[in-house]
C-alpha positions as CSV (number, residue, x, y, z in Angstrom):
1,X,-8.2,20.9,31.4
2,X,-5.2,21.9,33.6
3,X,-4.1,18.8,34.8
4,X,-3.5,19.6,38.0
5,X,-2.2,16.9,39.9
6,X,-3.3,16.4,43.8
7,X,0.1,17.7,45.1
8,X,0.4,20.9,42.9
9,X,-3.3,22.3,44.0
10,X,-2.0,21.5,47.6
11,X,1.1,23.5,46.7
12,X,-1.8,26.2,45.7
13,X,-3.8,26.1,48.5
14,X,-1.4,26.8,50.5
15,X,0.7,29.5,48.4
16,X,-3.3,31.4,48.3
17,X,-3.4,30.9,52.1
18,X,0.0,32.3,52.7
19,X,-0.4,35.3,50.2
20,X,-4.6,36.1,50.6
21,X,-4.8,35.1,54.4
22,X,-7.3,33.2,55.9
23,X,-9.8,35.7,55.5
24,X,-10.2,36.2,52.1
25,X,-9.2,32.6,50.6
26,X,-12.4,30.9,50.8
27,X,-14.6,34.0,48.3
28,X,-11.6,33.6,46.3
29,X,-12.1,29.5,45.7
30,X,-15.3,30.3,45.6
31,X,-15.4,32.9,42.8
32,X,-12.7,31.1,41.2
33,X,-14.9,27.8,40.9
34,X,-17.9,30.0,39.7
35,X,-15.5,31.4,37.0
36,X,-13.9,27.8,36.1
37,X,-17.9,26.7,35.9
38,X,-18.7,29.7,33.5
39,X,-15.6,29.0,31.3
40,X,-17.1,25.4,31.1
41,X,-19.9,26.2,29.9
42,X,-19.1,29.3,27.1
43,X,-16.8,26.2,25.9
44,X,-19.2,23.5,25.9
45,X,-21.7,25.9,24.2
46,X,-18.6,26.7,21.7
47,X,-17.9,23.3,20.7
48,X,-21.8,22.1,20.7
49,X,-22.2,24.9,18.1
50,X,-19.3,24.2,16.3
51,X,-19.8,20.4,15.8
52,X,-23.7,21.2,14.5
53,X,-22.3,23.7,12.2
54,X,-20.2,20.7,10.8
55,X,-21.5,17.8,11.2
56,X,-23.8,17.8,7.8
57,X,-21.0,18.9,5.5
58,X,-18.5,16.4,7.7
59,X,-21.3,13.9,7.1
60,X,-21.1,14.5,3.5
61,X,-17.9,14.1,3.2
62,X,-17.7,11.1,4.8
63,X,-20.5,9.6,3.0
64,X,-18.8,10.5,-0.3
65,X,-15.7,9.1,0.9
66,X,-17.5,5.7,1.9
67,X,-18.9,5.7,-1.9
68,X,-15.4,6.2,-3.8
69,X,-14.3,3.2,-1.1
70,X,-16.4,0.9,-2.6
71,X,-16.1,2.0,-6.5
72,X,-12.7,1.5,-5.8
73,X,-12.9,-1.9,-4.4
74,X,-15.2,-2.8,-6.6
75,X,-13.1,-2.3,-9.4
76,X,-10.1,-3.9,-7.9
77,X,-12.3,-7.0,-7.5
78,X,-13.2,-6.9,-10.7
79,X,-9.7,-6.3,-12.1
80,X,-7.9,-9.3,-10.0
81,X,-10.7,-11.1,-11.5
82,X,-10.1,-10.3,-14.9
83,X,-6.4,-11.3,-14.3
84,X,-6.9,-14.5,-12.7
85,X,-9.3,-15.7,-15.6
86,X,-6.6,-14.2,-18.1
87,X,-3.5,-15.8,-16.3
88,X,-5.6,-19.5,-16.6
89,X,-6.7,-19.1,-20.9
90,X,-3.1,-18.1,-21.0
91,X,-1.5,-21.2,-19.3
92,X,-4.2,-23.1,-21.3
93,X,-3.2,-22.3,-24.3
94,X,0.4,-22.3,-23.9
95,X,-0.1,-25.9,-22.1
96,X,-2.5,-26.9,-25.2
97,X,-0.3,-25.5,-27.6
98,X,3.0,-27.2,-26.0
99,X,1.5,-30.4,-26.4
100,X,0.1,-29.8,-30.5
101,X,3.5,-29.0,-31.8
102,X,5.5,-31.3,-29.6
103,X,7.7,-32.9,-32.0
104,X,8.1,-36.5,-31.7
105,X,12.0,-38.1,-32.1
106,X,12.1,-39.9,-35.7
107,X,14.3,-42.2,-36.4
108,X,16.8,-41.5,-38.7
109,X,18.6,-44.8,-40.6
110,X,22.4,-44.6,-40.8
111,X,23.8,-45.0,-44.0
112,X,27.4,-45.8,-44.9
113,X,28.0,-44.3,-48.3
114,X,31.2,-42.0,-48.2
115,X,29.7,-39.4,-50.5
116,X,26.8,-38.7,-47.7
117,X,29.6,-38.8,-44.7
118,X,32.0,-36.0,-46.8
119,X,29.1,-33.6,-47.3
120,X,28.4,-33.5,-43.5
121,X,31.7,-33.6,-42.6
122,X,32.9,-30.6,-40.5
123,X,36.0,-31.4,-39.8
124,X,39.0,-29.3,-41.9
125,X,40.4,-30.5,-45.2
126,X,43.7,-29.9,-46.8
127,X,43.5,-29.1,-50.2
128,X,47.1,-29.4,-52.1
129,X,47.5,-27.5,-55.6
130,X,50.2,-27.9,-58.3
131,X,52.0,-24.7,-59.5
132,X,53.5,-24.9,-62.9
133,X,56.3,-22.2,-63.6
134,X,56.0,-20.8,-67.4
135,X,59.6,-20.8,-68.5
């Protein structure tokens, strides 16, 4: 409780025997142990008492604790569940529908007729008009 190390109650001892005297140092330790017994004891009793005053409510508490634990885990197993089965109908689908509308190449045939070729043509055309000057 005080942590006394084994020089520092030396250091004591010998401070008590300089200060009391031979005389009166060994009813001193003696009282003082009966004292440091007694203090033990009230405290003991103190924390015995205070432990069964809380150890049902603590109890409780812990109890209810444990039961929102495993609602809670429960439910997060159920949800990572959910998602996994979700995440696989969606990659079926998109994987099902990828391969219905896949559009196969066709072959086009080329035709040379000029008419054809001019509509598609992109490229820029100069167009020349005649003005006429009324005189």
């Amino acid at each position: 409780m005080f942590n006394f190390s084994g020089s520092e109650i030396i250091f004591l001892l010998i401070l008590g025997l300089v200060v009391l005297g031979p005389e009166k140092l060994p009813p001193v330790l003696r009282k003082m142990g009966q004292l440091y017994g007694q203090f033990k004891r009230i405290t003991g009793d103190a924390q015995s008492e205070f432990r069964g005053a809380f150890a049902e409510p603590l109890r409780d508490i812990q109890d209810v604790a444990n039961e929102y634990k495993t609602v809670f885990t429960d439910a997060s197993k159920q949800i990572e569940s959910e998602y996994v089965q979700t995440t696989s109908i969606f990659t079926e689908s998109a994987a099902q529908e990828q391969t219905e509308n896949a559009i196969e190449p066709q072959f086009i045939p080329y035709e040379d007729d000029a008419s054809t070729v001019e509509e598609l043509s992109l490229e820029p055309q100069i167009i020349e008009y005649d003005i006429k000057e009324d005189q």
